[in-house]
C-alpha positions in Angstrom: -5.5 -52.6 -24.1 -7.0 -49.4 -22.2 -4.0 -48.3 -20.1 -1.3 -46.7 -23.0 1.5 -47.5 -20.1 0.2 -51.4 -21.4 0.5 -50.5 -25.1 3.9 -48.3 -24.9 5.7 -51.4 -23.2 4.0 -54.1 -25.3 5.8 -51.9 -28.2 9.3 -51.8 -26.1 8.8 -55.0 -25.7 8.1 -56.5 -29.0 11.4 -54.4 -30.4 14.1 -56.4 -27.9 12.1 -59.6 -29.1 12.1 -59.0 -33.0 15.7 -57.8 -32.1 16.9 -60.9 -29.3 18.2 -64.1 -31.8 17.2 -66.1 -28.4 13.4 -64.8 -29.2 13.5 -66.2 -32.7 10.9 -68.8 -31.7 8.3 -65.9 -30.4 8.7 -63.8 -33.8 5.6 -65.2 -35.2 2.8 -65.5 -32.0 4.4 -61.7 -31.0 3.4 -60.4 -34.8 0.2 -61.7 -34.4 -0.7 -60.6 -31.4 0.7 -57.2 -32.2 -1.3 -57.5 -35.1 -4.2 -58.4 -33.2 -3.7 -55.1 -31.0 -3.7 -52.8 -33.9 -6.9 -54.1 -35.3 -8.5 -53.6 -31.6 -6.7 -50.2 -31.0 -7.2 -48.2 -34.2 -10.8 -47.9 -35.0 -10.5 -46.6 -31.0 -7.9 -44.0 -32.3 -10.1 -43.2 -35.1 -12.9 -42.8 -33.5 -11.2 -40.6 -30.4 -9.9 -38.3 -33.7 -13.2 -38.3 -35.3 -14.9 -36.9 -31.9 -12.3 -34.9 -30.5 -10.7 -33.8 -33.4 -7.0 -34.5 -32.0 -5.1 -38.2 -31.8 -5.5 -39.5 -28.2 -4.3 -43.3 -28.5 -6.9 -44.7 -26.0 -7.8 -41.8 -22.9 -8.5 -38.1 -22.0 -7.6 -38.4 -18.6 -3.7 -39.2 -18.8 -3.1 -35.7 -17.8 -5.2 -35.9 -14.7 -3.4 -39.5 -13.9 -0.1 -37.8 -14.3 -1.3 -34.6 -12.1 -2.3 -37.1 -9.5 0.8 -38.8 -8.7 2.8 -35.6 -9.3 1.7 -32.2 -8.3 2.7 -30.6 -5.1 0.9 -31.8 -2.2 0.0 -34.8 -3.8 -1.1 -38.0 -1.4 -0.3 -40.9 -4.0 -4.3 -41.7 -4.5 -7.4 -39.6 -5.9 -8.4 -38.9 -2.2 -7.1 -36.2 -0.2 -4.9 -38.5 2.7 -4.5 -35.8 5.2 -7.7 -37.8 6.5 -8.3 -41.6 6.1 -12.0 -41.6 6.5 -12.3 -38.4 3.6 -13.9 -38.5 0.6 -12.3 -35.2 -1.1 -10.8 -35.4 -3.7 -7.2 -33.8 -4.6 -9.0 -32.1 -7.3 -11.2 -30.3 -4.4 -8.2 -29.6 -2.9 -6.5 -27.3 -5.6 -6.2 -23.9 -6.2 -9.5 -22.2 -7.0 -7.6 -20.6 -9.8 -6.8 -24.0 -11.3 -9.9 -26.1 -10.5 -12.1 -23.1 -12.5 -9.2 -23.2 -15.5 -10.4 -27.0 -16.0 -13.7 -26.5 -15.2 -14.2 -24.2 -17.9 -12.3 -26.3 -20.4 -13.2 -28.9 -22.7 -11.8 -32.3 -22.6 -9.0 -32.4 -24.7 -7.8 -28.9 -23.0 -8.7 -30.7 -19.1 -5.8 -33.1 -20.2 -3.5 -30.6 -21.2 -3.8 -28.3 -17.6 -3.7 -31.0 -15.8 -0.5 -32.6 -17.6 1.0 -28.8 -17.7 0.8 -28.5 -14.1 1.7 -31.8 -13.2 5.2 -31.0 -15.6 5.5 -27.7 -13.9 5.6 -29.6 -10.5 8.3 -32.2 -11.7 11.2 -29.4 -12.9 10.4 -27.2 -9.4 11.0 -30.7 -7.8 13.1 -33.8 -10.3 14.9 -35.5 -7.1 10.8 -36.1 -5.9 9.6 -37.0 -9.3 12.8 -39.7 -10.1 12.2 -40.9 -6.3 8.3 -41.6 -6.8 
């Protein structure tokens, strides 16, 4: 219930069920344990709005996630892979320019560089992005 990835196909999934006349059998567990992943999900959403005064569904770090896998230069892990036995980051490895932007930012803003870059990287590359 922590990875959104989880909760956006749980929804895709539930809506070929609800809509599949071979699923009619699954109709009731699947609204209950939809149900059940509501009651367990909003108070988190509530609270995440409460404290950070925007709706994040369950993380902050999405951005960062999506930076990882997708920004130019990237080595598919949090690690920098140009050597096996390092333990730099890919963070330590950016621009100065960019690691002081989201440095100096706040959490909710941390996201947002990181997604902006990382959606910056996919239109100067697409072919890359669809083949990863």
């Amino acid at each position: 219930m922590t990875l959104p990835t989880v909760l956006a196909f749980a929804v895709i999934a539930s809506v070929y069920l609800f809509a599949s006349s071979a699923a009619q059998d699954l109709r009731r567990p699947l609204a209950t344990g939809l149900l059940i992943a509501a009651l367990i999900v909003t108070p988190w959403i509530v609270r995440n709005d409460l404290v950070l005064h925007t709706v994040v569904l369950t993380r902050t770090n999405v951005g960062y996630i999506f930076w990882l896998g997708n920004h130019l230069g990237m080595s598919g892990g949090a690690a920098d892979a140009s050597d096996p036995t390092s333990t730099v980051s890919m963070f330590e490895t950016a621009p100065v320019e960019l690691r002081e932007r989201v440095l100096s930012a706040g959490e909710i803003e941390q996201n947002r560089i990181f997604l902006s870059e990382a959606l910056g990287c996919v239109k100067e590359a697409p072919v890359e992005f669809v083949w990863r």
